[in-house]
N, CA, C and O atoms as a DFTB+ gen file, in Angstrom:
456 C
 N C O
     1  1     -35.469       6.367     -59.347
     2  2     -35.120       6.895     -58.029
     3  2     -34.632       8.335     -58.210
     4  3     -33.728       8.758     -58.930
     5  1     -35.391       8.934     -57.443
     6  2     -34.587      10.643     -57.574
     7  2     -33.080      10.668     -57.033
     8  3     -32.658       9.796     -56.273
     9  1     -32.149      11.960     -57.582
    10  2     -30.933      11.956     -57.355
    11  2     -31.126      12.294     -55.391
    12  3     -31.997      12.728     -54.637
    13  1     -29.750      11.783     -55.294
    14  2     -29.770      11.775     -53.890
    15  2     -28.331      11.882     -53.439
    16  3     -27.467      11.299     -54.094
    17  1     -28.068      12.461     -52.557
    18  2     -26.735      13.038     -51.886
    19  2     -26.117      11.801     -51.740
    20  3     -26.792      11.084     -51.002
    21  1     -24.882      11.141     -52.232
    22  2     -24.222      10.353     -51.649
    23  2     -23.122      10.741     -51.179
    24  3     -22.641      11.838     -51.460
    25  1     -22.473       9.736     -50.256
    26  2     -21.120      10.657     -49.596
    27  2     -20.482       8.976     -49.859
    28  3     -20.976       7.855     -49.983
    29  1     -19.192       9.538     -49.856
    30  2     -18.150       8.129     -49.281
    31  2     -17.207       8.432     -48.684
    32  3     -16.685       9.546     -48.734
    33  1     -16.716       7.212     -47.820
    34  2     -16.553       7.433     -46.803
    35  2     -15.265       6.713     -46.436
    36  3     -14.951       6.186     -47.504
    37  1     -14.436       6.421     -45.635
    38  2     -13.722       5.164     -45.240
    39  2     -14.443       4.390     -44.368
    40  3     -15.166       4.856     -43.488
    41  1     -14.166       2.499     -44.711
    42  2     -14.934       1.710     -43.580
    43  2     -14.292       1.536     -42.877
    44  3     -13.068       1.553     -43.007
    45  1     -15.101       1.236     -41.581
    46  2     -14.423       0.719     -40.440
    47  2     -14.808      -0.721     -39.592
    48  3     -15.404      -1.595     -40.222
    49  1     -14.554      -0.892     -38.547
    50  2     -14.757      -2.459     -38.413
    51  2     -16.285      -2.755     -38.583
    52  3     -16.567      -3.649     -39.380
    53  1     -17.456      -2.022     -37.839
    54  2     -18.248      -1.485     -38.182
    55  2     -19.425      -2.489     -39.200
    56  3     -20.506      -3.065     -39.084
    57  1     -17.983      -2.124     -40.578
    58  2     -18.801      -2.014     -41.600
    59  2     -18.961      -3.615     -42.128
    60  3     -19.806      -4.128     -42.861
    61  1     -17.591      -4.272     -41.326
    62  2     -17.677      -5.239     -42.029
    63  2     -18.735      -6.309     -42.536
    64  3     -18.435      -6.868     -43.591
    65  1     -19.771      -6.626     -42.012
    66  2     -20.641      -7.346     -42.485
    67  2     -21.197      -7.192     -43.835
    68  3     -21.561      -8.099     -44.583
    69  1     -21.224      -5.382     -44.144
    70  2     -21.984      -5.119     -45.427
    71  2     -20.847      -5.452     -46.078
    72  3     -20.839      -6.380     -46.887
    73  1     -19.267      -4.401     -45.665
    74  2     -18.321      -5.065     -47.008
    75  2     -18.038      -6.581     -47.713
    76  3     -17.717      -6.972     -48.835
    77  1     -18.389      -7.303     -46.205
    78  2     -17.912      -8.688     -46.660
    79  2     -19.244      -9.395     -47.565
    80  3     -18.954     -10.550     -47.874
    81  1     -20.214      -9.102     -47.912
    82  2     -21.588      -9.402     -48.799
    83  2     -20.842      -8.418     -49.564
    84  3     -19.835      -8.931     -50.052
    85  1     -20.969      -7.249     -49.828
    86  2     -20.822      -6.577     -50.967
    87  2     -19.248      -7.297     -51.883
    88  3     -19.233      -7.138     -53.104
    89  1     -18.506      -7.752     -51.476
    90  2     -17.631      -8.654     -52.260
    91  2     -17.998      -9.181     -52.437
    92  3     -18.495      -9.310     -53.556
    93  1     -18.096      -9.916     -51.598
    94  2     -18.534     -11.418     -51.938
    95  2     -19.500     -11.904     -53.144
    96  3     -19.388     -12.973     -53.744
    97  1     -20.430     -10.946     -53.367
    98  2     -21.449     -10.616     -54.222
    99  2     -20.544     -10.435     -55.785
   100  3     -20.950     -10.952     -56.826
   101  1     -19.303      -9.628     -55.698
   102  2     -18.566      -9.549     -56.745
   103  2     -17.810     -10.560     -57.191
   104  3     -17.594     -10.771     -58.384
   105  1     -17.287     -11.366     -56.069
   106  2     -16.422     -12.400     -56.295
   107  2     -17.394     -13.442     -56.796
   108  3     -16.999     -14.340     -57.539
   109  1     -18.444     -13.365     -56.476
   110  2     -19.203     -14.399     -57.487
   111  2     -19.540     -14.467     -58.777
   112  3     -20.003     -15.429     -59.391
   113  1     -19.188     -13.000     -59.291
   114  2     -19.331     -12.966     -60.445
   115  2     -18.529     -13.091     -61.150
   116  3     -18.731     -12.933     -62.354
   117  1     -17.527     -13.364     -60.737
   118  2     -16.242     -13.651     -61.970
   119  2     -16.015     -15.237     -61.894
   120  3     -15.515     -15.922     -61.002
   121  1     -16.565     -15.588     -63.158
   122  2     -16.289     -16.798     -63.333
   123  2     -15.395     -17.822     -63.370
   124  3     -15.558     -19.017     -63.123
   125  1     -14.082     -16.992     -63.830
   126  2     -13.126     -17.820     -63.955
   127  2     -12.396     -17.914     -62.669
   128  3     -11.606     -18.855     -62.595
   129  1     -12.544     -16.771     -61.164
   130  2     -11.837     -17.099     -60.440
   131  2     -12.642     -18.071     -59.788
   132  3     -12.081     -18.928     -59.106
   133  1     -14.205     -18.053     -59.933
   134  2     -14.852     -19.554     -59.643
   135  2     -14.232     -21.212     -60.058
   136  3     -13.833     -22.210     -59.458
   137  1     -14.464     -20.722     -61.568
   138  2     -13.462     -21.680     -62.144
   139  2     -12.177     -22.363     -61.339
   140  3     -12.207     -23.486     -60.836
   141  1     -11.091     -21.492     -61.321
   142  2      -9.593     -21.604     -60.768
   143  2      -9.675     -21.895     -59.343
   144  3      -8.635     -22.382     -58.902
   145  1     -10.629     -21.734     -58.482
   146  2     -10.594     -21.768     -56.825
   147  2     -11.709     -22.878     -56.819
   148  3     -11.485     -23.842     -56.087
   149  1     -12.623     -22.873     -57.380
   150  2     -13.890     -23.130     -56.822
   151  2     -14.652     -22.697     -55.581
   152  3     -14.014     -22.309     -54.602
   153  1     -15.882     -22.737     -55.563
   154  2     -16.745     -21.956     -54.266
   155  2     -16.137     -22.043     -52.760
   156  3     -15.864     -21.144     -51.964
   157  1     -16.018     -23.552     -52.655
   158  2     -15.628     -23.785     -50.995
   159  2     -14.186     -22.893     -50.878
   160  3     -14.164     -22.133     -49.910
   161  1     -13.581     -22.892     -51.313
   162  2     -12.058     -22.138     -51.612
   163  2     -11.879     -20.970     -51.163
   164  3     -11.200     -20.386     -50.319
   165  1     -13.009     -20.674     -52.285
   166  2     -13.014     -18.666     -52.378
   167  2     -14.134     -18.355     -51.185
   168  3     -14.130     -17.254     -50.635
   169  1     -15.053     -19.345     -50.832
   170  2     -16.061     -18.889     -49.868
   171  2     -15.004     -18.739     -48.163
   172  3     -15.095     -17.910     -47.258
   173  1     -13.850     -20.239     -48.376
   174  2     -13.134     -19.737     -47.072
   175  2     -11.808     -18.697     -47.187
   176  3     -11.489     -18.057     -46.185
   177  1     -11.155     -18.574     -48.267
   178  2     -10.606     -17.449     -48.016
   179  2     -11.086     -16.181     -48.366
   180  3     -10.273     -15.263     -48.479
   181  1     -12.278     -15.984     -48.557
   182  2     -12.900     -14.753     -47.971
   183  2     -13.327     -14.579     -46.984
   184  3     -13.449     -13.418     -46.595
   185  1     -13.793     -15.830     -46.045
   186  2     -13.944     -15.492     -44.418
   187  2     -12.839     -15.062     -44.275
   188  3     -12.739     -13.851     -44.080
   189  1     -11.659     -15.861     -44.318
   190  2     -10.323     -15.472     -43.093
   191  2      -9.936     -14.224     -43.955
   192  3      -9.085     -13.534     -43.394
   193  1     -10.270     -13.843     -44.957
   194  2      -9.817     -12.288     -45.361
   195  2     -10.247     -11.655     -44.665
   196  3      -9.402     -10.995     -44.061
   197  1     -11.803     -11.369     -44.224
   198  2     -12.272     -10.607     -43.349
   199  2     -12.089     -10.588     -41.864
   200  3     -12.212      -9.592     -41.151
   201  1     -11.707     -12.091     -41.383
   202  2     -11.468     -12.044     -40.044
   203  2     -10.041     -11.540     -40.111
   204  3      -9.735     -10.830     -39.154
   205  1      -9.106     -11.738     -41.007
   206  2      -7.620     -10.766     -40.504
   207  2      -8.143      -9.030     -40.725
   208  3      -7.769      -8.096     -40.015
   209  1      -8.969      -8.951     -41.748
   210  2      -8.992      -7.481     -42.077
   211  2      -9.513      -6.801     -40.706
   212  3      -9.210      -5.634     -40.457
   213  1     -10.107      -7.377     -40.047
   214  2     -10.804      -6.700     -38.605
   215  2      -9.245      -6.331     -37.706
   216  3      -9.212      -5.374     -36.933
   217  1      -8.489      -6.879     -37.847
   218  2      -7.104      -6.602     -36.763
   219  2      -6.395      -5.751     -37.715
   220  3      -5.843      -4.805     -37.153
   221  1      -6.238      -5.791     -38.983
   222  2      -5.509      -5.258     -39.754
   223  2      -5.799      -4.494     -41.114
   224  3      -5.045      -4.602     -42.081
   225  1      -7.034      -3.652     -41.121
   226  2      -7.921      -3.109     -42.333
   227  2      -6.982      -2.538     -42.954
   228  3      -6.218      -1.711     -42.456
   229  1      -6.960      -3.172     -44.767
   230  2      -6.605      -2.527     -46.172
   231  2      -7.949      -1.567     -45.819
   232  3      -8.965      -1.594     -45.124
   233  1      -7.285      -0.751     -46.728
   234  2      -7.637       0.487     -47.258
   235  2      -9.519       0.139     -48.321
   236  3      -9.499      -0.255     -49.487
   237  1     -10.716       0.378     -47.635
   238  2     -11.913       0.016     -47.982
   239  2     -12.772       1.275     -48.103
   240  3     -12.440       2.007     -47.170
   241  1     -13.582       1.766     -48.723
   242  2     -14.761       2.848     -49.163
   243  2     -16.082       2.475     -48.890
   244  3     -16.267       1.268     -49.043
   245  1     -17.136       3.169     -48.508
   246  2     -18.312       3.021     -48.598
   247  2     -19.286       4.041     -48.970
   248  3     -19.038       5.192     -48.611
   249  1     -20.414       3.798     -49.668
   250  2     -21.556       5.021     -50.609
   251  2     -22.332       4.745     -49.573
   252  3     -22.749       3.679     -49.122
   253  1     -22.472       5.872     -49.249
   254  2     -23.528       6.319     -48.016
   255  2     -24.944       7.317     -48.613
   256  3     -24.641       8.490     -48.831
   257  1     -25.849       7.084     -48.777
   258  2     -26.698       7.861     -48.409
   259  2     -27.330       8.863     -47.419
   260  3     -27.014       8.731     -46.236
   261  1     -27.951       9.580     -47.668
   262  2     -28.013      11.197     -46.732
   263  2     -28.582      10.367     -45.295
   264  3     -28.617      11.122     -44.324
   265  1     -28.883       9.412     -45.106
   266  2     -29.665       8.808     -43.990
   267  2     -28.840       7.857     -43.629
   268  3     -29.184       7.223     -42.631
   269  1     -27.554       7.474     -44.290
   270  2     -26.303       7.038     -43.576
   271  2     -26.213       5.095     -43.772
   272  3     -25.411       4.270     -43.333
   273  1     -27.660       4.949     -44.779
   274  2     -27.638       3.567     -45.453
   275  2     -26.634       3.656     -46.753
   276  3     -26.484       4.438     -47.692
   277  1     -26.036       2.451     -46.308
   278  2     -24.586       1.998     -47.015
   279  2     -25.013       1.596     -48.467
   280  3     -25.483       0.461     -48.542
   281  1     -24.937       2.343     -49.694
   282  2     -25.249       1.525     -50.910
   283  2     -23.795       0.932     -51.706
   284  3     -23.783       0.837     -52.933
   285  1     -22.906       0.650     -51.090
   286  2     -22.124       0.297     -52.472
   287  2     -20.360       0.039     -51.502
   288  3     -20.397       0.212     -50.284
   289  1     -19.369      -0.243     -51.974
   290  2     -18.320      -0.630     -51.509
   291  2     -17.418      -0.932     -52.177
   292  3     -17.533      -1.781     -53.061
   293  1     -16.116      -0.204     -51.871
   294  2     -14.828      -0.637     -52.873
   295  2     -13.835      -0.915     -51.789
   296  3     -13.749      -0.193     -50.797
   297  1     -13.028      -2.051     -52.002
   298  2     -11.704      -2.638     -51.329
   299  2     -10.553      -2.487     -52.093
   300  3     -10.545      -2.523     -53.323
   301  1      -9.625      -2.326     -51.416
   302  2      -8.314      -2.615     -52.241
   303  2      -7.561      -3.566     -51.018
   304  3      -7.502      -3.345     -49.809
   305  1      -7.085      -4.556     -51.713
   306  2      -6.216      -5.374     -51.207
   307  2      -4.476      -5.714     -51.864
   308  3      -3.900      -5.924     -52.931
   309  1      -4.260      -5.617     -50.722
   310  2      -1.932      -5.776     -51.261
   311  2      -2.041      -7.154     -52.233
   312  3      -2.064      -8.267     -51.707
   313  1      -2.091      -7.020     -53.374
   314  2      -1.843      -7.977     -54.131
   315  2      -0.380      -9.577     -53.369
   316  3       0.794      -9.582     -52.999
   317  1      -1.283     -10.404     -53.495
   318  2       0.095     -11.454     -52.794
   319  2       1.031     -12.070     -54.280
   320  3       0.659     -11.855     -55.434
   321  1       2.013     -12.684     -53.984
   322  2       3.247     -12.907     -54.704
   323  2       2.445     -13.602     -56.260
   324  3       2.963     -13.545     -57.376
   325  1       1.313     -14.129     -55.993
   326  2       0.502     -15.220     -56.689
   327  2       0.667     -14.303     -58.261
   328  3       1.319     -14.657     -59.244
   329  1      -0.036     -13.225     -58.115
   330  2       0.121     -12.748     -59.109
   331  2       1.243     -11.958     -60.029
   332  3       0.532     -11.130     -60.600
   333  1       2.260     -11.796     -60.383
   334  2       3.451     -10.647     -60.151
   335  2       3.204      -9.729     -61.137
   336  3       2.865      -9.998     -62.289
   337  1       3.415      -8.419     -60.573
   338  2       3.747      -7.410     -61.644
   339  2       1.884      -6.207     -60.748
   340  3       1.876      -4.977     -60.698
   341  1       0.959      -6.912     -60.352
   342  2      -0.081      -6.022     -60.190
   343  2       0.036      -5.907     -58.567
   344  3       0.226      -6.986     -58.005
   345  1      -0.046      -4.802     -57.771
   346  2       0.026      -4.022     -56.679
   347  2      -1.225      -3.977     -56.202
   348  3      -1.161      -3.545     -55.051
   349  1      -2.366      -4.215     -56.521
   350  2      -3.393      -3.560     -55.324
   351  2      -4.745      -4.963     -56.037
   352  3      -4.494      -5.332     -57.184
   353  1      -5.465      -5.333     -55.652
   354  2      -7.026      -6.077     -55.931
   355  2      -7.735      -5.142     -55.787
   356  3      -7.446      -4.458     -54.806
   357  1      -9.180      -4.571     -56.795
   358  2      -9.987      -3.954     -56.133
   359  2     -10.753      -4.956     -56.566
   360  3     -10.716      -5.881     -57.378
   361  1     -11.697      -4.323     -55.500
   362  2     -13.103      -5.166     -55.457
   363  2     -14.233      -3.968     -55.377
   364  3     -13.844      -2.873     -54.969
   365  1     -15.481      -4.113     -55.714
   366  2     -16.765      -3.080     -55.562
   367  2     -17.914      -3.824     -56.238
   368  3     -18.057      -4.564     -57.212
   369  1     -18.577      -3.354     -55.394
   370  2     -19.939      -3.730     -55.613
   371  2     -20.679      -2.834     -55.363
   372  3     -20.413      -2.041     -54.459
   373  1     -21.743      -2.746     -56.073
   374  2     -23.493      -1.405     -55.402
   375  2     -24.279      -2.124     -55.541
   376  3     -24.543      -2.881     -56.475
   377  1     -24.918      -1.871     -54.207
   378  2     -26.567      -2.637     -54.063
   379  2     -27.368      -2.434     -54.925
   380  3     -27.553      -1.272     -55.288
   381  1     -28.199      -3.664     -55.607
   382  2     -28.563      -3.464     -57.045
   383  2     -29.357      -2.623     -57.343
   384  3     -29.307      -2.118     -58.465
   385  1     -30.242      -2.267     -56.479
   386  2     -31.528      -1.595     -56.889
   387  2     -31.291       0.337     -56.906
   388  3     -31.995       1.315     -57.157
   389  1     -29.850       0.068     -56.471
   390  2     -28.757       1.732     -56.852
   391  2     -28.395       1.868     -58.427
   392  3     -28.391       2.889     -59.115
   393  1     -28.122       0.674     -58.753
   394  2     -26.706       0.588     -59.887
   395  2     -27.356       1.203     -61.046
   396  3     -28.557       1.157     -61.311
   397  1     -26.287       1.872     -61.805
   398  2     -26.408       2.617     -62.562
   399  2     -26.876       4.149     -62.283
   400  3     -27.432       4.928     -63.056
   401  1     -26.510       4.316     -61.053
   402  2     -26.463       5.640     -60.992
   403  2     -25.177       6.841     -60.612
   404  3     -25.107       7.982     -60.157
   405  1     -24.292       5.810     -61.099
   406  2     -22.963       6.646     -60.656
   407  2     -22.438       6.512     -59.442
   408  3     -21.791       7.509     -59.120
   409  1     -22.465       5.650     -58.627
   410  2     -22.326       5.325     -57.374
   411  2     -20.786       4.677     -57.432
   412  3     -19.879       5.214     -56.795
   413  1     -20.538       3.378     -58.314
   414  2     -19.740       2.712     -58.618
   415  2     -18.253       4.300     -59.049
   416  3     -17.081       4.231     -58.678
   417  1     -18.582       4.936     -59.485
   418  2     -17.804       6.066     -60.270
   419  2     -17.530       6.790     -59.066
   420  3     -16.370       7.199     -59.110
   421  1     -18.079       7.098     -58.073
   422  2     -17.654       8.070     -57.045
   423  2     -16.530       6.954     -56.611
   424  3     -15.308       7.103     -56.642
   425  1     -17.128       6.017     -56.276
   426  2     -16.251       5.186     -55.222
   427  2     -15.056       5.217     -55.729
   428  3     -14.131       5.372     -54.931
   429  1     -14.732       5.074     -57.233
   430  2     -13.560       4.951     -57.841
   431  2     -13.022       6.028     -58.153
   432  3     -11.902       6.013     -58.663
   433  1     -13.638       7.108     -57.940
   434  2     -12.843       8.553     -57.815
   435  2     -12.204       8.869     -56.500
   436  3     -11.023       9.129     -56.272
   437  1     -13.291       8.789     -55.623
   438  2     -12.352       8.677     -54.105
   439  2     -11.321       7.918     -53.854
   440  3     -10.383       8.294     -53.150
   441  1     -11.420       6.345     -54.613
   442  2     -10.270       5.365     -54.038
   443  2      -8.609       6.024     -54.941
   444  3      -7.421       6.132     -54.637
   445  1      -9.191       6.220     -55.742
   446  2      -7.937       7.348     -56.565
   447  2      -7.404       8.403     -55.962
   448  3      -6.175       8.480     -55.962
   449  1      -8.105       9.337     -55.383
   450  2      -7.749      10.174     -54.843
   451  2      -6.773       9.845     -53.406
   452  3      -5.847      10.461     -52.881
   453  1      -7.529       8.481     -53.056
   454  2      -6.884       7.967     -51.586
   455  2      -5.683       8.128     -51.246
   456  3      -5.292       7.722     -50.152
C-alpha cells in the first residue's frame, strides 16, 4: 500500500460502532483475560462498557485516512479497584490489512501527548 496521510483524531459517539469492533477484536486476543472471564463475560461487559461510554466517553483516538475511513483505534479506560497500583487500560487495534505501517505508533504518540 502506498504511504498515505493519516490523521488522528478524538472519537466521538459517532464512532462507536468501529471503536467497539476495534477492541473487541483486541480483547480477543489476549488469552488469558479469555481464560480469567471467559467469552460470555467479557462479550457482556464490553457491551455495557460501550453503552455507559456513550453518556460518559473515556478519553478514545482514531487513524483516519485522507478520505476520513477510520483505520485503527486506541482507548484508555480509568483502571477499576480490581487491579491496584495501574491507572489507565489501553486498548488498540488497526484494521488488518493497515498493520504494520505505523499506524498503531501514531495512535500511541498522540494518546501520550493527550
Amino acid at each position: 500500500m502506498a504511504t498515505q496521510l493519516i490523521t488522528i483524531r478524538n472519537a466521538t459517539v459517532n464512532d462507536v460502532s468501529f471503536l467497539r469492533d476495534m477492541i473487541w477484536e483486541a480483547l480477543q486476543s489476549s488469552p488469558q483475560l479469555l481464560n480469567r472471564l471467559g467469552i460470555e463475560t467479557l462479550q457482556k461487559n464490553h457491551e455495557q462498557y460501550w453503552a455507559a461510554w456513550i453518556q460518559n466517553p473515556d478519553p478514545a483516538f482514531l487513524a483516519i485516512d485522507s478520505s476520513g475511513e477510520p483505520l485503527g483505534a486506541l482507548t484508555l479506560r480509568p483502571n477499576s479497584n480490581e487491579t491496584p497500583g495501574i491507572s489507565w487500560r489501553l486498548g488498540i487495534a488497526v484494521v488488518n490489512r493497515v498493520r504494520r505501517q505505523g499506524i498503531g505508533k501514531k495512535l500511541m504518540e498522540y494518546a501520550i501527548c493527550y
